[in-house]
N, C-alpha and C positions, 0 to 999 in steps of 0.2 A: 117476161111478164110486163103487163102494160096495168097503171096504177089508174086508169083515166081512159075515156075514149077517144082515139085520135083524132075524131071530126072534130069532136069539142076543142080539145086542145087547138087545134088548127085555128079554127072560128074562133077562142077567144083570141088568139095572138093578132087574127086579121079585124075583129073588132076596135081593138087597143090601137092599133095604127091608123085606123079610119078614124078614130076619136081623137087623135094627134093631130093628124089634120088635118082636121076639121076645126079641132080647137085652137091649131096655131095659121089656120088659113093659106097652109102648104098644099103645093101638088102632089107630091113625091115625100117618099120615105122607103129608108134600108132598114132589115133587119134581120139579128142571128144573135143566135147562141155561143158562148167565148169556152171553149175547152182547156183547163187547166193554162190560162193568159198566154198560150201559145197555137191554138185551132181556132175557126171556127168552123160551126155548120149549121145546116137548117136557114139556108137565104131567102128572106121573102121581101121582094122590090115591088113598088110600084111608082105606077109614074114615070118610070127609068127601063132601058133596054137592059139585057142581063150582060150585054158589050159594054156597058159602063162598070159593071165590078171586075168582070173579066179583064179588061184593062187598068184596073184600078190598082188590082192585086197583080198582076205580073208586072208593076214599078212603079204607078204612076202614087203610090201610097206614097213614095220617098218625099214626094212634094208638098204633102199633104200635110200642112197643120193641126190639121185635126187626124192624122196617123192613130188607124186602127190600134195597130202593134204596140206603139207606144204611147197611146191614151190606157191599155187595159194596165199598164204594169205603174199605174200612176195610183193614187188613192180619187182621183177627180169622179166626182158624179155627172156632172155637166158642163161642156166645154162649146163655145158659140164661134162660129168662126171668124169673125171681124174682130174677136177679142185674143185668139190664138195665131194671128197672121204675122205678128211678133216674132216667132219662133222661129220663121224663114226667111231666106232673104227676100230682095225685091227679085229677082231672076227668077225661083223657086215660086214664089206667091202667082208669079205671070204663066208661066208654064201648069202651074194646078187651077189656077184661074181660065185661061185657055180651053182647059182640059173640061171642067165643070162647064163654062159656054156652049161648048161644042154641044152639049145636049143643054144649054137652054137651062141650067141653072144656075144661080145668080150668092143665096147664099147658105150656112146650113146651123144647123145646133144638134147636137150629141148627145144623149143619154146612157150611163150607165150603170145596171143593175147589178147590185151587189148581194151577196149571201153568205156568212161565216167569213167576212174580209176577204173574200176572192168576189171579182166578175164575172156573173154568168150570162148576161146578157145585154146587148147594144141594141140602141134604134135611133137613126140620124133619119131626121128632119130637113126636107130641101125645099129652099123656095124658088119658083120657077119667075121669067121675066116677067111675066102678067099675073104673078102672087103679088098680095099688101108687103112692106117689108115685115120683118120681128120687131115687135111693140117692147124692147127689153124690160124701159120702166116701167110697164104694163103687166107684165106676166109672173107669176109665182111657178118661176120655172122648178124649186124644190118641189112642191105641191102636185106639180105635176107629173115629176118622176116618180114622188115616192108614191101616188095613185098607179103609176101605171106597174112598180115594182111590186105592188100588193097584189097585184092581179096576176101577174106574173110568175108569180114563184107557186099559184095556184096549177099551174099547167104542169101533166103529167109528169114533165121529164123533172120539175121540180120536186113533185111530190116522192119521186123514187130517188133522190138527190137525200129529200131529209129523213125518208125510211132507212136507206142503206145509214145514213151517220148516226140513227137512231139504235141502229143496232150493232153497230160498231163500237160507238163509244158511251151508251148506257148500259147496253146489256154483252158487250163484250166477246159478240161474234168474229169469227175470222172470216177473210170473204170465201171461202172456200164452203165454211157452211152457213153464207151466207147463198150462195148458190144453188143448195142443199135444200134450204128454206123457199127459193124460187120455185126451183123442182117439185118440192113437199105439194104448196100450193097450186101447182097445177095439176095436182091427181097425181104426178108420178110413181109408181110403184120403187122399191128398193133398185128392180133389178136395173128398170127404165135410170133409175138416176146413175148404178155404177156406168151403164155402158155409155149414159152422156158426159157422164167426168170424166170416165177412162179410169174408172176404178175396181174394187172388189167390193162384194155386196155384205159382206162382214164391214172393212170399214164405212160403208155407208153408213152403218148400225153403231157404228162408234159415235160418227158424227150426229147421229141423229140423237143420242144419249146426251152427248156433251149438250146441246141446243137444248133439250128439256131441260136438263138442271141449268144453265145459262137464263131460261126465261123462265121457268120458276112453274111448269107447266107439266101437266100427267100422260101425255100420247100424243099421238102424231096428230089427229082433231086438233086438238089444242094447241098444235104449233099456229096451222093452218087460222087458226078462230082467231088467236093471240097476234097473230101478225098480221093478219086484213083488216085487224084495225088500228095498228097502230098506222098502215096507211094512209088512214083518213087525219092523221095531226098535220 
């Protein structure tokens, strides 16, 4: 089920990054989505070859100050990297330095977006030799996350992030007919929903009981009615 259209979704994320640097007078910028602080997915670069994360991620992270892996498991919202080069040694610092050069970047700042105390999303900011540097005492760099995490948590995968918790933990669905409810919503019939769980069409009919008295609701319309809007919070 898609909660949003994905062109949208797409074009707000590539909007938000055009507005980044524009507004921080960078060339370049990475960005993804963090899967339970151990994935990510959904990479959208610019300014930068896709040989730079690809090498980034098979080791050259370990050098890196500003370490994906080990920024998401942190509480930090924003991490700059002249102020994180601390962390490494002077060997380490040359060799991620090096490596950053090698395409002509010089230095970077970090964003990350938070939702229920976990990160669901990163966007590093890179400026190139012939960018202005970063104006630190200049920039209301909170102001500018928390802009661009309000827009953010607007995109679909967010929006189906706080439906599922919505129905989880107010209305005390299990995900299984949580799934059920997916199904529901897209027309499926009884029989269509057993043979996509791999189940019997009696307990469909269970689950489908239990979800009415759960949301408080008289028939299968009004699963459907009931829960395509609570999409929209």
């Amino acid at each position: 089920m898609q909660l949003a259209d994905d062109t949208t979704s797409t074009a707000m994320i590539r909007e938000a990054l055009q507005f980044s640097r524009n507004s921080l007078e960078a060339s370049s910028s990475v960005f993804f989505w963090i899967e339970d602080r151990k994935r990510i997915s959904g990479i959208e670069l610019s300014g930068m070859p896709q040989e730079l994360m690809t090498r980034y991620l098979e080791g050259m992270n370990v050098y890196d100050p500003l370490n994906i892996f080990e920024l998401v498991n942190t509480d930090k919202r924003i991490a700059v990297l002249a102020q994180e080069r601390c962390r490494r040694s002077s060997a380490e610092n040359q060799i991620y330095g090096e490596f950053l050069g090698s395409y002509g970047l010089v230095d970077e700042v970090d964003f990350l977006f938070w939702h229920d105390g976990a990160p669901f999303a990163f966007l590093g900011i890179l400026k190139r030799r012939n960018d202005p540097p970063f104006s630190a005492g200049m920039i209301d760099w909170e102001a500018m996350r928390s802009y661009l995490e309000f827009n953010l948590k607007m995109h679909s995968r967010m929006r189906r992030v706080r439906w599922i918790s919505t129905l989880q933990h107010r209305y005390g669905l299990t995900q299984r007919e949580i799934e059920v409810v997916e199904l529901l919503n897209n027309g499926a019939s009884n029989l269509t929903i057993a043979q996509i769980l791999g189940i019997g069409v009696a307990t469909v009919k269970t689950y489908i009981i239990k979800i009415l008295n759960k949301l408080g609701v008289e028939s299968r319309a009004a699963i459907v009615s009931f829960t395509m809007r609570l999409q929209m919070l």
